[in-house]
RODO-2510 file (C-alpha; in nm, 4 decimals, decimal comma):
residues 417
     n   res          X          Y          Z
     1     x    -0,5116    -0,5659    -2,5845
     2     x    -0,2380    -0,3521    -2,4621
     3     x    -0,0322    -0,5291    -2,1886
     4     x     0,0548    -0,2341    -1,9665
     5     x    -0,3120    -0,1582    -1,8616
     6     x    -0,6806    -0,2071    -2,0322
     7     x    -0,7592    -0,0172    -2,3439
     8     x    -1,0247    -0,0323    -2,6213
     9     x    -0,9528     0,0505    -2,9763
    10     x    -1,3185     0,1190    -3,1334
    11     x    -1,3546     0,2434    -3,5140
    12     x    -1,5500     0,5583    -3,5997
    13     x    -1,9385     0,5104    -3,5703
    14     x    -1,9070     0,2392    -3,2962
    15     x    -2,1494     0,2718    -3,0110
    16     x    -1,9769     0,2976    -2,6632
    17     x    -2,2759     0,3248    -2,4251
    18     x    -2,6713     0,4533    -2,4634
    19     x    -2,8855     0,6548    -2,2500
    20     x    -3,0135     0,4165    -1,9602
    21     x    -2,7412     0,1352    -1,9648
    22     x    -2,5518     0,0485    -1,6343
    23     x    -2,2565     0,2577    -1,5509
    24     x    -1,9941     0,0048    -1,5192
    25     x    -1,6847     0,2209    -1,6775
    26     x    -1,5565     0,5287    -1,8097
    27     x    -1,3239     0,5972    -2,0644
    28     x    -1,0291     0,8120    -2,1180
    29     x    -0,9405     0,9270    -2,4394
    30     x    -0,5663     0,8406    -2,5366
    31     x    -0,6680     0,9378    -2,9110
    32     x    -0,9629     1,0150    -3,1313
    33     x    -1,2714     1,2103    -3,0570
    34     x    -1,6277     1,1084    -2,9372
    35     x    -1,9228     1,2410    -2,9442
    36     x    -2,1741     1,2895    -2,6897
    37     x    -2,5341     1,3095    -2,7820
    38     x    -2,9011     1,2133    -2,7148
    39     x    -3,1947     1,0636    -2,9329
    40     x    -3,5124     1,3042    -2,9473
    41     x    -3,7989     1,1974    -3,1706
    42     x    -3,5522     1,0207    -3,3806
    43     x    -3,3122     1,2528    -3,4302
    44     x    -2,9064     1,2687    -3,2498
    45     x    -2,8778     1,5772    -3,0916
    46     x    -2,5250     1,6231    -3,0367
    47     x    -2,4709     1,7940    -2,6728
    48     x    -2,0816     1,7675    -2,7146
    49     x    -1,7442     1,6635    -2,8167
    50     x    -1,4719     1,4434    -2,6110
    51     x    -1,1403     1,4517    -2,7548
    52     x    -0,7857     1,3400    -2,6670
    53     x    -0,7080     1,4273    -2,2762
    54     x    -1,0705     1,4076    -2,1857
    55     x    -1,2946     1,1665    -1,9662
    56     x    -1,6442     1,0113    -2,1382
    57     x    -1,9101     0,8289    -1,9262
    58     x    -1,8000     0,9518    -1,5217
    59     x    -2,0957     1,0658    -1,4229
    60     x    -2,2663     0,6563    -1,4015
    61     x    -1,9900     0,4962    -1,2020
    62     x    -1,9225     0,7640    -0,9641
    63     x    -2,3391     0,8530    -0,8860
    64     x    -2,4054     0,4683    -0,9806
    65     x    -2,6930     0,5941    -1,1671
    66     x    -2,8253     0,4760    -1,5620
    67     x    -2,6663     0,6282    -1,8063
    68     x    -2,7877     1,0306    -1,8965
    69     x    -2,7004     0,9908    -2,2771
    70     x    -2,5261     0,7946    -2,6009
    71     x    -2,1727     0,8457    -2,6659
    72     x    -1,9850     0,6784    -3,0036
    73     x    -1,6772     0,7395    -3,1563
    74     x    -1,7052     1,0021    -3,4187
    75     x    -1,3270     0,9296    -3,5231
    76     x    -1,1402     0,5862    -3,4580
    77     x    -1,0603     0,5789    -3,0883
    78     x    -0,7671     0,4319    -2,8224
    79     x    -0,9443     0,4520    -2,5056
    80     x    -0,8096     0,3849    -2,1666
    81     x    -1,0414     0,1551    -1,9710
    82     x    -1,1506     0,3240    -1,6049
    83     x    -1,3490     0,0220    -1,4546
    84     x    -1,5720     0,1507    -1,1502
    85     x    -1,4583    -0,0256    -0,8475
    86     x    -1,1162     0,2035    -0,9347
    87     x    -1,3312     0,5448    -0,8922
    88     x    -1,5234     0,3965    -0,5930
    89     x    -1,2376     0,2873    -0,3717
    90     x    -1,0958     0,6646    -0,4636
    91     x    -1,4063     0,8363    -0,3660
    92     x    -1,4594     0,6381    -0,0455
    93     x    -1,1405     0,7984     0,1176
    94     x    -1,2385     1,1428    -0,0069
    95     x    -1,3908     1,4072     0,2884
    96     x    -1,7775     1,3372     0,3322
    97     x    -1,8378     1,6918     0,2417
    98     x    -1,6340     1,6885    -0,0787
    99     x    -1,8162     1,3426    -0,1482
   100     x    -2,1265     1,5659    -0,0952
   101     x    -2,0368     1,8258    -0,3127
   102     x    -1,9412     1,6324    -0,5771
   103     x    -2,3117     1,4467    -0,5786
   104     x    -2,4457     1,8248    -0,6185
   105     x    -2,2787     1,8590    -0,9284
   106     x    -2,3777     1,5740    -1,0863
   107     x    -2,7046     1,6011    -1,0243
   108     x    -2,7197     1,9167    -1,1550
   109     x    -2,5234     1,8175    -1,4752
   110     x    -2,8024     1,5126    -1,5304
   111     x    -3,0165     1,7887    -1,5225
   112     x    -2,8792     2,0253    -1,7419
   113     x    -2,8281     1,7213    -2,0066
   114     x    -3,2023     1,6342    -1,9821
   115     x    -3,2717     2,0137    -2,0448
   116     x    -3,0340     2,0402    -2,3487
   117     x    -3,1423     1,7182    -2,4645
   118     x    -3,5358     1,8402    -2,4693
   119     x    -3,4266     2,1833    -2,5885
   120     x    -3,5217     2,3067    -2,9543
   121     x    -3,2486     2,3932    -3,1775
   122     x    -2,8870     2,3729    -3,0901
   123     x    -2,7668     2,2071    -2,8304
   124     x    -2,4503     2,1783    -2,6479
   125     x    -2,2495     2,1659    -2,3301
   126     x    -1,8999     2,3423    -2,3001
   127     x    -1,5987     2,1590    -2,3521
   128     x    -1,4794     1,9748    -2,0875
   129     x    -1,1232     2,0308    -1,8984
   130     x    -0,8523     1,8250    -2,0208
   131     x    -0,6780     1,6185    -1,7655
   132     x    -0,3587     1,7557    -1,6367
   133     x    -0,1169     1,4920    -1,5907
   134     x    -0,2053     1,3331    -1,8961
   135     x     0,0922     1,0898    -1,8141
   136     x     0,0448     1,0591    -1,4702
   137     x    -0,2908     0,9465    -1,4945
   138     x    -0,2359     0,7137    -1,7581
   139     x     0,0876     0,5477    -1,5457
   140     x    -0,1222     0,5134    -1,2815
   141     x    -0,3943     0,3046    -1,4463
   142     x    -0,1136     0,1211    -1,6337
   143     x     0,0761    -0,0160    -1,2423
   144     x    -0,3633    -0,0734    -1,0925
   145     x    -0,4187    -0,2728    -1,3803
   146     x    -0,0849    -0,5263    -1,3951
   147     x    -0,1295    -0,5260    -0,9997
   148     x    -0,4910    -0,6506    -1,0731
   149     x    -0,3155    -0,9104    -1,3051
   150     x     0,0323    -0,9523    -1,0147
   151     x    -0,1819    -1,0385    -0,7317
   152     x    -0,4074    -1,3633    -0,9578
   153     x    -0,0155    -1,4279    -1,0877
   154     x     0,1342    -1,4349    -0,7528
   155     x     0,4056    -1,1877    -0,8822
   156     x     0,4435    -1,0784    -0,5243
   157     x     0,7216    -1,2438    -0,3139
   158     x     0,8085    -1,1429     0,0188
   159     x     1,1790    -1,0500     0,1368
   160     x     1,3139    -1,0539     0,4522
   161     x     1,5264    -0,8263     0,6517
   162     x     1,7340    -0,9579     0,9581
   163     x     1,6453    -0,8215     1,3381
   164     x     1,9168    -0,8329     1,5715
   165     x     1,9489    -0,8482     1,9368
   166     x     2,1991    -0,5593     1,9995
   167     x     2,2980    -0,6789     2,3012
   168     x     2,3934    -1,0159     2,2169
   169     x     2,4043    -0,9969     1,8640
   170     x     2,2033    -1,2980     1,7996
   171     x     1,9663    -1,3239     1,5089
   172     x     1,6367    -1,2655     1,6432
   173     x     1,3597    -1,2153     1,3831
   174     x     1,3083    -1,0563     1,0380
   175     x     1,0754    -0,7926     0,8701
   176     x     0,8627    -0,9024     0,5940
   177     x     0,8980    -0,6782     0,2677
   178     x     0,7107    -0,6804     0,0002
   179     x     0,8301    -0,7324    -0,3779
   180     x     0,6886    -0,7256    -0,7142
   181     x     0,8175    -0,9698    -0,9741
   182     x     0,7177    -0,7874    -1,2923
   183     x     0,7440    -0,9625    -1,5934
   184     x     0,8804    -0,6702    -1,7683
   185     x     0,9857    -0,4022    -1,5593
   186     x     1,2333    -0,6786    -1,3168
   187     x     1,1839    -0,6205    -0,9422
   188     x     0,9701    -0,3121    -0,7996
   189     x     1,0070    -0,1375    -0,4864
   190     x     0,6934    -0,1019    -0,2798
   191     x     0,7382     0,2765    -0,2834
   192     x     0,6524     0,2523    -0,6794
   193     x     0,3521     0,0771    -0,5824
   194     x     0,1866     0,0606    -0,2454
   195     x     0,0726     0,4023    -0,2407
   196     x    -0,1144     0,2576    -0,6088
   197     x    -0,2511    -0,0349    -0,3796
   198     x    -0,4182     0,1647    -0,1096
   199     x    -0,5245     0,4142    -0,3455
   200     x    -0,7415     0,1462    -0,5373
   201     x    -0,8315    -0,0921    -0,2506
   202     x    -0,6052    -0,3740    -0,3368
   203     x    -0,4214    -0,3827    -0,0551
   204     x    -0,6815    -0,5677     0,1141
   205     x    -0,6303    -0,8508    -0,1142
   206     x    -0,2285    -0,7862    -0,0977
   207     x    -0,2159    -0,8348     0,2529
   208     x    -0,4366    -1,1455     0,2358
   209     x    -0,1772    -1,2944    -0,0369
   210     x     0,1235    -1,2049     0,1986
   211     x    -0,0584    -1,4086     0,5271
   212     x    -0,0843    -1,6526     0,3057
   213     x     0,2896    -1,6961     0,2086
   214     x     0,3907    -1,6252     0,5533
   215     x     0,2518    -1,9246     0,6931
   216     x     0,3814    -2,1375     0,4380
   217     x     0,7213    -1,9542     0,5184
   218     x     0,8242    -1,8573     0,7935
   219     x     0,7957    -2,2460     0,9247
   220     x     1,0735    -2,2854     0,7253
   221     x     1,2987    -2,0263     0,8429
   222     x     1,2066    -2,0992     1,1582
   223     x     1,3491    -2,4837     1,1152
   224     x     1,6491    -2,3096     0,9826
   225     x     1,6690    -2,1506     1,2495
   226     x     1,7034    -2,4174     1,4951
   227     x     2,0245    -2,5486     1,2902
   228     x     2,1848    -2,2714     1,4114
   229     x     2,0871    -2,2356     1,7985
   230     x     2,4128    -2,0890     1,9205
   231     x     2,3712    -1,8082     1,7217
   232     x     1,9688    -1,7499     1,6596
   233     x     1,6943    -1,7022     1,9064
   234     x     1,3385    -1,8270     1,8760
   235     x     1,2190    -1,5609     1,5857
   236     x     0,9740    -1,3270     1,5131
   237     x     0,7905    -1,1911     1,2669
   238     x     0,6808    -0,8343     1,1314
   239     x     0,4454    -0,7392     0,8967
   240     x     0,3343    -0,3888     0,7628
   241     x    -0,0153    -0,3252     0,7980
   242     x    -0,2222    -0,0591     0,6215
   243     x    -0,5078     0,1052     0,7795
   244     x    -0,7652    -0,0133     0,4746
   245     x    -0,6566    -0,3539     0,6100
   246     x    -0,7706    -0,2422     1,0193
   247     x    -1,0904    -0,1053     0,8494
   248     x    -1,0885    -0,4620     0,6634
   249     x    -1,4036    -0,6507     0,7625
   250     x    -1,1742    -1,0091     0,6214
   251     x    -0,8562    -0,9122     0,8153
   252     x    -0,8965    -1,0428     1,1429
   253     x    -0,9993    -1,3586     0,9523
   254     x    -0,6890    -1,3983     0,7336
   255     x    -0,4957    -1,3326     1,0114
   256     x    -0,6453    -1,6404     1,2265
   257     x    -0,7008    -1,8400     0,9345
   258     x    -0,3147    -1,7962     0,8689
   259     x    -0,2198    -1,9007     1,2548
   260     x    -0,4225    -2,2056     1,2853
   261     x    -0,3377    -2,3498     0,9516
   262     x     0,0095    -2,2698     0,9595
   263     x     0,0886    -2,3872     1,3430
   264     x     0,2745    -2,0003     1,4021
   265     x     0,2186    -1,8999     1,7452
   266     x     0,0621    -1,5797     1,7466
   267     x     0,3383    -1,4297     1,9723
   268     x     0,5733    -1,4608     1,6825
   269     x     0,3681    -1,2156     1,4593
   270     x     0,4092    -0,8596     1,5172
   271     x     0,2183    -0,6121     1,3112
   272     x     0,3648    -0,2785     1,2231
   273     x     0,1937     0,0360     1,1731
   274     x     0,2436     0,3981     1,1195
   275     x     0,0532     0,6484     1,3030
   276     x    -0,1518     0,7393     0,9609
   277     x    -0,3194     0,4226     0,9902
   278     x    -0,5216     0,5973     1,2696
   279     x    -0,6602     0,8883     1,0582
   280     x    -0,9686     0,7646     0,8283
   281     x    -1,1160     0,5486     1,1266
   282     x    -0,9658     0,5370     1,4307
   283     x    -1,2143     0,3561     1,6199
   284     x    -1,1981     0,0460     1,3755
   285     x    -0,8292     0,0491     1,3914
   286     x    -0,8078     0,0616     1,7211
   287     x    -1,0597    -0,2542     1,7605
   288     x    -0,8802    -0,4528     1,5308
   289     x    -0,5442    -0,3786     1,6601
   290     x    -0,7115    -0,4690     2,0201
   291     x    -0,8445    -0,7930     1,8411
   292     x    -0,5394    -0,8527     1,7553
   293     x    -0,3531    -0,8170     2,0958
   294     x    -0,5825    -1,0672     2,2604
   295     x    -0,5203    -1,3094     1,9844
   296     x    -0,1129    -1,2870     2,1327
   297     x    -0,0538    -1,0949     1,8440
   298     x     0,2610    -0,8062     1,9011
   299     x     0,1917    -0,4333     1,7777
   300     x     0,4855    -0,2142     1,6480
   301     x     0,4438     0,1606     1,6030
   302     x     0,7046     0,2022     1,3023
   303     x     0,8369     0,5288     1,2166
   304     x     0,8317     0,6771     1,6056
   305     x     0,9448     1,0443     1,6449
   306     x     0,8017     1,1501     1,2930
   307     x     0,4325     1,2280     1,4016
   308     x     0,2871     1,4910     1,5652
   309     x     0,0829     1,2658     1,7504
   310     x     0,2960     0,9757     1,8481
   311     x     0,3259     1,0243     2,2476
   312     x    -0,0557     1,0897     2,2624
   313     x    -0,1128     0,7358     2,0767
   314     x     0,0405     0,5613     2,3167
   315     x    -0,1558     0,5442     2,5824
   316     x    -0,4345     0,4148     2,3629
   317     x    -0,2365     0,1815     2,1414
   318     x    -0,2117    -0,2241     2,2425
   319     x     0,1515    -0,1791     2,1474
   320     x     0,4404    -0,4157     2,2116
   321     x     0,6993    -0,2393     2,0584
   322     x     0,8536     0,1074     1,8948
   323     x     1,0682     0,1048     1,5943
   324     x     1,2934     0,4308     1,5863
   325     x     1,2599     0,5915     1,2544
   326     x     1,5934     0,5547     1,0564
   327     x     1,6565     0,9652     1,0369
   328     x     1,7049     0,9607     1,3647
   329     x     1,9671     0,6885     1,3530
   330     x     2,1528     0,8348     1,0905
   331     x     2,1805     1,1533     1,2292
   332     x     2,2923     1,0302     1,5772
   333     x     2,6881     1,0574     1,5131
   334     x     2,7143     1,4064     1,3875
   335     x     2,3570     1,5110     1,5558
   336     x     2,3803     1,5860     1,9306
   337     x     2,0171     1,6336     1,9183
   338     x     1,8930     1,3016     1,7831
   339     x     2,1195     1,0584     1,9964
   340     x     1,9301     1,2898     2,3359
   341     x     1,5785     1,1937     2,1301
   342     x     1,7076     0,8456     2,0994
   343     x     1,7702     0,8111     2,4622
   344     x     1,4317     0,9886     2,5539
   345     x     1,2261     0,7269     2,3422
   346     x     1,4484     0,4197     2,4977
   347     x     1,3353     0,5606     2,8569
   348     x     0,9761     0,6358     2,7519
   349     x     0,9524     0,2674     2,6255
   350     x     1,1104     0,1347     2,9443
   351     x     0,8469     0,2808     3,1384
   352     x     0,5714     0,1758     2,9070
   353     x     0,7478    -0,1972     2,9024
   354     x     0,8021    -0,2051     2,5633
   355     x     1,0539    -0,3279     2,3096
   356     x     1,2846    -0,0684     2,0838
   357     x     1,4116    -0,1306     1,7286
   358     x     1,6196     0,1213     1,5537
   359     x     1,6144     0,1175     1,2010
   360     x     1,8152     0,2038     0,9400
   361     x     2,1755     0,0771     1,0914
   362     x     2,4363     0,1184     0,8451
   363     x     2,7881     0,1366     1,0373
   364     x     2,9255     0,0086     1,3183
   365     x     2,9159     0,3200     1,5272
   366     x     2,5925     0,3284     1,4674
   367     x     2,5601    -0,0239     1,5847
   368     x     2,8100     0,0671     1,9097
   369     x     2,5939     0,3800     2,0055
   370     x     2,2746     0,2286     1,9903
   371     x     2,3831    -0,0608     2,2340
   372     x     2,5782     0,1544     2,4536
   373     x     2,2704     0,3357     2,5250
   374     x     2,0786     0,0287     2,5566
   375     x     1,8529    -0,0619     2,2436
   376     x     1,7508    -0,4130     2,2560
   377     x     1,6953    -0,4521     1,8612
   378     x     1,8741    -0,3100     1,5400
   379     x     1,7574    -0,3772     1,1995
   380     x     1,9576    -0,2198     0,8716
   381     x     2,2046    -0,2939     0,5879
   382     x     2,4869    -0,2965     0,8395
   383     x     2,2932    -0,6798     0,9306
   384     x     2,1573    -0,7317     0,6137
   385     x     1,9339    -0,6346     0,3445
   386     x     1,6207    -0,7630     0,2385
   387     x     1,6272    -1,1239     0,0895
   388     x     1,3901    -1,4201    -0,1084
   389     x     1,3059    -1,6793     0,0968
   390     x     1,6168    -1,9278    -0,0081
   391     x     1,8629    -1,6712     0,1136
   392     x     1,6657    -1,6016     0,4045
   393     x     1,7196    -1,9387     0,5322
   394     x     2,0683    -1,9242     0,4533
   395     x     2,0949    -1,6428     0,6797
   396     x     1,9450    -1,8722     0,9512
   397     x     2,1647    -2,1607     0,9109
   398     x     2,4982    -1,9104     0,8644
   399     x     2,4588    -1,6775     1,1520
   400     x     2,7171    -1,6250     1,3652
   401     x     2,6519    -1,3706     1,6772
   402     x     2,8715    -1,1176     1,7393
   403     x     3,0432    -1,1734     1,4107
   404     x     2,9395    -0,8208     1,2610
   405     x     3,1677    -0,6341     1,5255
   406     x     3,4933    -0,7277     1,3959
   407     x     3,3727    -0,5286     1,0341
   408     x     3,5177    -0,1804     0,9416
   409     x     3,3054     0,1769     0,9519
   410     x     3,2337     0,1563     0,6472
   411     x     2,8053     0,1160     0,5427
   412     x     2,7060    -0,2789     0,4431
   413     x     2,4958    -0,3972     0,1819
   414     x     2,4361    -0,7267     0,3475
   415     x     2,6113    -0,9475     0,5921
   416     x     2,8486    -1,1999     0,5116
   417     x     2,7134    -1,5350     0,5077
***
């Protein structure tokens, strides 16, 4: 068994599936060559060859239907392991009418293999298109399946990144990150894989694995926290949501189960979203998120100013709060333009009542602008970077307001502690 993601190694003459079994996987070829066939009155009639590149046995776990023929290895075989539920989760988010089109075709495949496969004399199909992205393809499968393994291993491990009052300069609450732990790659950024997560469906589970460590952490930076009361308010919380977790029927219920076992008050959660969350179903998000807000739960629109659609959303978002994308802040000093579009979002959110956060502070101009003009949170390097938990709470304990004023212009990689 290969560690980096399923695979079968099969010698030649090994059946991999028969005409009328389940469709629970398919199989791409890494190396060898299969054949394809069907049995008529006792005889294999071979309607094709698979070879290195190529896909056997889609057609079951994508139209859930029995199998439409035999396949078995007519050379010994490495074969990459494509186990339904991936395929499903893929084709779920694809348009209904390319979901629709793609039925049509298979269909009229089956039927063109039952045809073949009754025919007299030769029969055959044409060879199939190899995969572009040979690599790609096979990398992807390779980060699904250790995730699979990550999330049962509790590989993950959340980091968090200081939010300050601007104002006051007073630790006020963090941003949860997410990390992966890999055993053999060191620590991953979730850029390498959350895209994989939401792709496949496991971020559902993901985000039910990070309530969980929340509550049984942030009650402990939160006691660190009150060692250190000249210094650090009463904190908050953030946490990135996805929108497969709004369309979640089990997120509203790890969210509450998380509050009531944990003791957080639900007024120190806030739950940050991008605008995309809004695009497969909007109505479902915007239920949840509503669900949410009654529960005392805070809503942060992250990224703000890099949508097309972000002032229309918010008159028919529950939010609490806007997070100022980062470009925007580090643009401000030699950019005219963005510091006006900062100013225009501070007023906008003054008249909806809101909180502002600007991301992405890295100097202290950047930090002297942005409360000169009158944000009421920063979050960035300049403050801090993203820590484990036992550094986290010696952030807490450490704090000292105002401190970061007295450094140079020059960009931090965390604060001193």
């Amino acid at each position: 068994m290969d560690s980096a993601f399923d695979h079968v190694t099969l010698k030649k003459g090994t059946l991999l599936f028969a005409e009328g079994d389940p469709g629970t996987s398919a199989y791409l070829i890494r190396s060898g060559r299969i054949e394809i066939f069907v049995m008529r009155n006792g005889q294999a009639a071979v309607l094709a060859n698979r070879t290195t590149g190529e896909i056997v046995g889609e057609m079951a776990i994508i139209d859930q239907r029995p199998r439409s023929a035999h396949a078995r290895t007519a050379t010994d075989c490495d074969l990459v392991l494509i186990k339904a539920d991936q395929i499903a989760n893929r084709i779920k988010q694809a348009d209904p009418i390319l979901q629709m089109y793609l039925n049509v075709v298979l269909s009229r495949y089956r039927e063109t293999i039952a045809k073949l496969g009754n025919a007299n004399g030769s029969t055959s199909l044409e060879a199939a298109p190899r995969i572009e992205r040979f690599d790609t393809a096979i990398g992807t499968l390779s980060v699904e399946s250790d995730l699979r393994r990550a999330i049962r291993s509790r590989e993950l491990e959340l980091y968090f990144q200081p939010i300050v009052n601007l104002q006051s300069g007073r630790l006020c609450g963090f941003e949860s990150l997410l990390r992966w732990n890999h055993p053999v790659r060191g620590l991953i950024p979730p850029d390498d894989f959350i895209p994989i997560a939401e792709a496949s469906g496991l971020i559902v589970d993901i985000t039910s694995r990070c309530f969980e460590e929340i509550g049984r952490t942030f009650p402990e930076i939160m006691l660190a926290a009150l060692r250190n009361i000249k210094s650090v308010d009463m904190l908050f919380l953030t946490v990135n949501i996805s929108g497969h977790d709004l369309a979640s029927d089990s997120f509203l219920h790890s969210l509450r189960s998380m509050l009531s076992t944990s003791g957080i008050s639900a007024s120190d959660i806030k739950l940050e979203i991008t605008e995309s969350v809004l695009l497969n179903d909007p109505k479902k998000a915007a239920d949840t998120l509503k669900a949410c807000r009654e529960m005392g739960v805070g809503i942060a629109i992250d990224d703000f100013g890099t949508g097309y659609s972000s002032l229309s959303q918010l008159g028919t978002l529950p939010m609490t709060s806007i997070k100022i994308d980062q470009s925007f802040v580090r643009s401000m000093r030699n950019n005219p333009t963005s510091r006006r579009i900062i100013d225009m979002i501070l007023r906008l959110a003054e008249e909806m009542e809101v909180s502002v956060v600007a991301e992405g502070i890295e100097y202290v101009e950047e930090e002297a602008i942005l409360t000169k003009l009158g944000c009421e949170y920063g979050q960035g390097f300049y403050f801090g970077k993203p820590l484990p938990l036992h550094q986290t709470l010696d952030v807490c304990r450490n704090w000292v307001a105002r401190g970061h004023l007295d450094q140079p212009a020059t960009p931090r990689i965390a604060r001193a502690i």
